[in-house]
GUVEXSE-583951 format. One record per residue (C-alpha): residue in three letters; x, y, z; residue number from 1. Coordinates in steps of 0.05 Angstrom, whole numbers, always signed. Layout:
<rs>
{r 'ALA'; {X; Y; Z}; NUM};
...
</rs>
This chain:
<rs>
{r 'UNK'; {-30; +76; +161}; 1};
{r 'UNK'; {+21; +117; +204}; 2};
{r 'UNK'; {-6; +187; +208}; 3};
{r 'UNK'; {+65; +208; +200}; 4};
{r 'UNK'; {+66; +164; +136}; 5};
{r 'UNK'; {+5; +192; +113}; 6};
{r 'UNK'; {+22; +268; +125}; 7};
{r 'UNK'; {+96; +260; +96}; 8};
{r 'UNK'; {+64; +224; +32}; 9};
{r 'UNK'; {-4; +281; +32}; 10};
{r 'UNK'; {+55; +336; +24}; 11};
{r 'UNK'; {+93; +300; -25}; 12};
{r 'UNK'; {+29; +291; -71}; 13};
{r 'UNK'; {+12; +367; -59}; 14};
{r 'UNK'; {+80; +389; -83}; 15};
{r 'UNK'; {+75; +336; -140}; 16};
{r 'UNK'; {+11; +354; -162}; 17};
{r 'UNK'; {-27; +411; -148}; 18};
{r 'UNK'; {-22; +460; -200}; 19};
{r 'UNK'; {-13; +418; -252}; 20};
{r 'UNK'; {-61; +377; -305}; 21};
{r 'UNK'; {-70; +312; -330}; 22};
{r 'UNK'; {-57; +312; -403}; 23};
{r 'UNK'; {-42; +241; -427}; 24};
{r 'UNK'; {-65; +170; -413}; 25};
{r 'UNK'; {-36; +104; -423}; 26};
{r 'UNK'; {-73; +36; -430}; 27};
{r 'UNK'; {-37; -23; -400}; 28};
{r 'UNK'; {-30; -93; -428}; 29};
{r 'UNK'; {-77; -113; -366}; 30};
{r 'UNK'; {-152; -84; -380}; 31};
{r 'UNK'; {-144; -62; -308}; 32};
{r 'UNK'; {-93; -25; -303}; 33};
{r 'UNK'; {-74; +43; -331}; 34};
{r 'UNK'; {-23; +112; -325}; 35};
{r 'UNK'; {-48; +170; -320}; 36};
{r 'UNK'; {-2; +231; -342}; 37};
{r 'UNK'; {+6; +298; -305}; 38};
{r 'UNK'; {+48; +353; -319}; 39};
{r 'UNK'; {+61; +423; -291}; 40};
{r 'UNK'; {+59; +476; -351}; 41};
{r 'UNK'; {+96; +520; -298}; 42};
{r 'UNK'; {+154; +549; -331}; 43};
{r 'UNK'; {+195; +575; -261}; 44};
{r 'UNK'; {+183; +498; -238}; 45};
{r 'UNK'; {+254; +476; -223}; 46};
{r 'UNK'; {+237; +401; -210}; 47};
{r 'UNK'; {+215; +349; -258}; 48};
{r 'UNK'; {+143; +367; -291}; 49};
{r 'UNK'; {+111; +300; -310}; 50};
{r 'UNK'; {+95; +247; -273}; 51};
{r 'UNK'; {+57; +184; -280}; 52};
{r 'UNK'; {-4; +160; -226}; 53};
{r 'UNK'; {-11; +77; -247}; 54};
{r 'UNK'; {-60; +47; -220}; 55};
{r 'UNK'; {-74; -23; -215}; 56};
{r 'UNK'; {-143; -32; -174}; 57};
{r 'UNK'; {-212; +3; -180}; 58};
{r 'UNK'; {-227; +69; -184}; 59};
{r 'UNK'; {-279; +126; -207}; 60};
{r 'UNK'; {-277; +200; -220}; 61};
{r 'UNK'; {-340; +238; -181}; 62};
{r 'UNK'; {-377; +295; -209}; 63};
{r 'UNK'; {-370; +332; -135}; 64};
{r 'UNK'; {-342; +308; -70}; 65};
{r 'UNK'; {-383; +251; -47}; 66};
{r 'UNK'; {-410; +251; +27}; 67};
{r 'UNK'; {-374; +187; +32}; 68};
{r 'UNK'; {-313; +150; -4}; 69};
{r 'UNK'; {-308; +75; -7}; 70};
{r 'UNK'; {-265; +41; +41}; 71};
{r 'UNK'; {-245; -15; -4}; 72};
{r 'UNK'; {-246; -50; -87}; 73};
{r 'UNK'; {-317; -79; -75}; 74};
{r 'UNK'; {-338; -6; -66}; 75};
{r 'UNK'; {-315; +38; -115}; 76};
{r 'UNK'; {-376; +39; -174}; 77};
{r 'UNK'; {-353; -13; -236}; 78};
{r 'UNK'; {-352; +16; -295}; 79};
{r 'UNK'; {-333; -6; -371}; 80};
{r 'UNK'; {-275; +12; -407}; 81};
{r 'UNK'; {-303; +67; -447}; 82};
{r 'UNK'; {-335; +97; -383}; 83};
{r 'UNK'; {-268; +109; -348}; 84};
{r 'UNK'; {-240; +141; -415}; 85};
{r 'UNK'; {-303; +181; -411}; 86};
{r 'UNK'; {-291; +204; -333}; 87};
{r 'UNK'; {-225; +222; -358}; 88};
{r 'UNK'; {-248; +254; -422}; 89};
{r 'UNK'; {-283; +293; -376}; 90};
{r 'UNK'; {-225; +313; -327}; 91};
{r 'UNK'; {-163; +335; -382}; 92};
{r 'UNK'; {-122; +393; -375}; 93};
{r 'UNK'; {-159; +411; -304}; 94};
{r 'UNK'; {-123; +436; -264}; 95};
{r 'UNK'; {-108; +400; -194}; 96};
{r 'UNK'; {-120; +434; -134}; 97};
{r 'UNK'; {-119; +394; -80}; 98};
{r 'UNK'; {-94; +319; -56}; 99};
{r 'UNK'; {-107; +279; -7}; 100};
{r 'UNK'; {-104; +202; +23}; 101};
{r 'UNK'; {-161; +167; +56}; 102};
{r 'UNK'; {-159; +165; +135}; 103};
{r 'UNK'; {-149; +88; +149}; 104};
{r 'UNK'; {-117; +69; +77}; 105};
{r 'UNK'; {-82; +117; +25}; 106};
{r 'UNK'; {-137; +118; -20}; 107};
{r 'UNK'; {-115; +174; -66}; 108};
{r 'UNK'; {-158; +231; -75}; 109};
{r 'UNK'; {-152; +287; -130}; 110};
{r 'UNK'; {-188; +350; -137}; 111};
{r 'UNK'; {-195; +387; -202}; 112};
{r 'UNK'; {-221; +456; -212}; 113};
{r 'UNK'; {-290; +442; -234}; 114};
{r 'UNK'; {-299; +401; -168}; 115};
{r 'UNK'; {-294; +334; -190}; 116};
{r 'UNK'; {-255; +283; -156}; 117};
{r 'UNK'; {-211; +223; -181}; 118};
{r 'UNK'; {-217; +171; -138}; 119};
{r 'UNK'; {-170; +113; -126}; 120};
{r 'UNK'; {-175; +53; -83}; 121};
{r 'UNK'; {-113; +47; -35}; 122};
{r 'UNK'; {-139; -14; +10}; 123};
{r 'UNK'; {-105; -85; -20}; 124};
{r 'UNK'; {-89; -132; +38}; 125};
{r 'UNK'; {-37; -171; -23}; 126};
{r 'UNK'; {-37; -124; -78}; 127};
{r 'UNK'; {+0; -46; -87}; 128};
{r 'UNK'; {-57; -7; -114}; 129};
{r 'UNK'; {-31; +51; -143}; 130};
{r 'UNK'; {+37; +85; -156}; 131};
{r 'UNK'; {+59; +166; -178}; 132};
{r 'UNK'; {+128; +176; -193}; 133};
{r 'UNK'; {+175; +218; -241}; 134};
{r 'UNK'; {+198; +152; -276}; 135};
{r 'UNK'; {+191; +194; -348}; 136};
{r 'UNK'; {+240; +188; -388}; 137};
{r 'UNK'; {+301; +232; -382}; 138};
{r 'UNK'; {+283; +249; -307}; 139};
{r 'UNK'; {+322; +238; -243}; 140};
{r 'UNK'; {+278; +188; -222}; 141};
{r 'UNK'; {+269; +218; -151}; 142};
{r 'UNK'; {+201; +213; -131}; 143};
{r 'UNK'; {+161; +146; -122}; 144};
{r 'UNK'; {+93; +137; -77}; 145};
{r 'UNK'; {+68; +66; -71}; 146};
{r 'UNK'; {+8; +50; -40}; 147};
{r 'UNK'; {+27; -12; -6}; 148};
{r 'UNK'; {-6; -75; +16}; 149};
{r 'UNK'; {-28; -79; +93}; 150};
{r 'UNK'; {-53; +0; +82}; 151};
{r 'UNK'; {+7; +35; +84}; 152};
{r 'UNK'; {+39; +92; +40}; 153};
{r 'UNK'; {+118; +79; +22}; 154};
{r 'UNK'; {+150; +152; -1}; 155};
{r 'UNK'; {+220; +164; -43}; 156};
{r 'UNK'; {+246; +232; -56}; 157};
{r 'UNK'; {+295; +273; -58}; 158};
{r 'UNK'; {+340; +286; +0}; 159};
{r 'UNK'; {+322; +357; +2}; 160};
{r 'UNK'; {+254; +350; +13}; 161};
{r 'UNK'; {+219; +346; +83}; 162};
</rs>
């Protein structure tokens, strides 16, 4: 990943997401797959205040910050269906305060208040792994982060923003 990629994207997911909360959840037709809902309760926000993280490949939510993240699918810990609801059960209405990519792929990386961390692969050499945009209905439709195959990040927003 470009490090300008990866900083460019890292300060668009800050000014996405920190502050806000993850209130809502949406299962996918595919058992994989799922949306996960975030929106700022910030009543002087002047942008769009939901967005939507899919993701499409593994993933895990850590009690604390781990001394080490996985670098690819085959390591992120498997887990049932009802576990993941249950690491998200366990996560709602945090608030976010930090967000981050992985080093050599954008493996996203959320931090909520209590300290745990929502972990999402970012490494597919075919495959986009994950995607956060403001593609709710009745917004502008102005942000959109892919993580890409080859371990890249692609970024849309607003012209405005640098």
């Amino acid at each position: 990943m470009k490090i300008e990629n990866r900083r460019f994207a890292e300060k668009a997911l800050k000014h996405l997401l920190v502050g806000s909360q993850m209130d809502g959840i949406k299962f996918a037709s595919e058992f994989s797959a799922i949306s996960l809902i975030f929106t700022h309760f910030d009543y002087d926000r002047t942008e769009d205040d939901a967005f939507i993280l899919t993701i499409e490949t593994a993933w895990t939510v850590y009690d604390d910050v781990p001394l080490v993240y996985p670098s690819s699918e085959k390591e992120v810990p498997t887990h049932t269906e009802e576990q993941h609801f249950k690491h998200i059960w366990d996560v709602k209405r945090q608030k976010i305060v930090d967000v981050h990519l992985g080093h050599r792929s954008p493996h996203l990386i959320i931090l909520f208040e209590s300290g745990s961390v929502l972990f999402v692969n970012g490494h597919d050499t075919n495959y986009e792994c994950w995607q956060l945009g403001d593609h709710w209905g009745g917004s502008d439709n102005e942000w959109l982060l892919v993580a890409v195959p080859g371990d890249d990040i692609a970024v849309w927003s607003p012209e405005h923003f640098e």
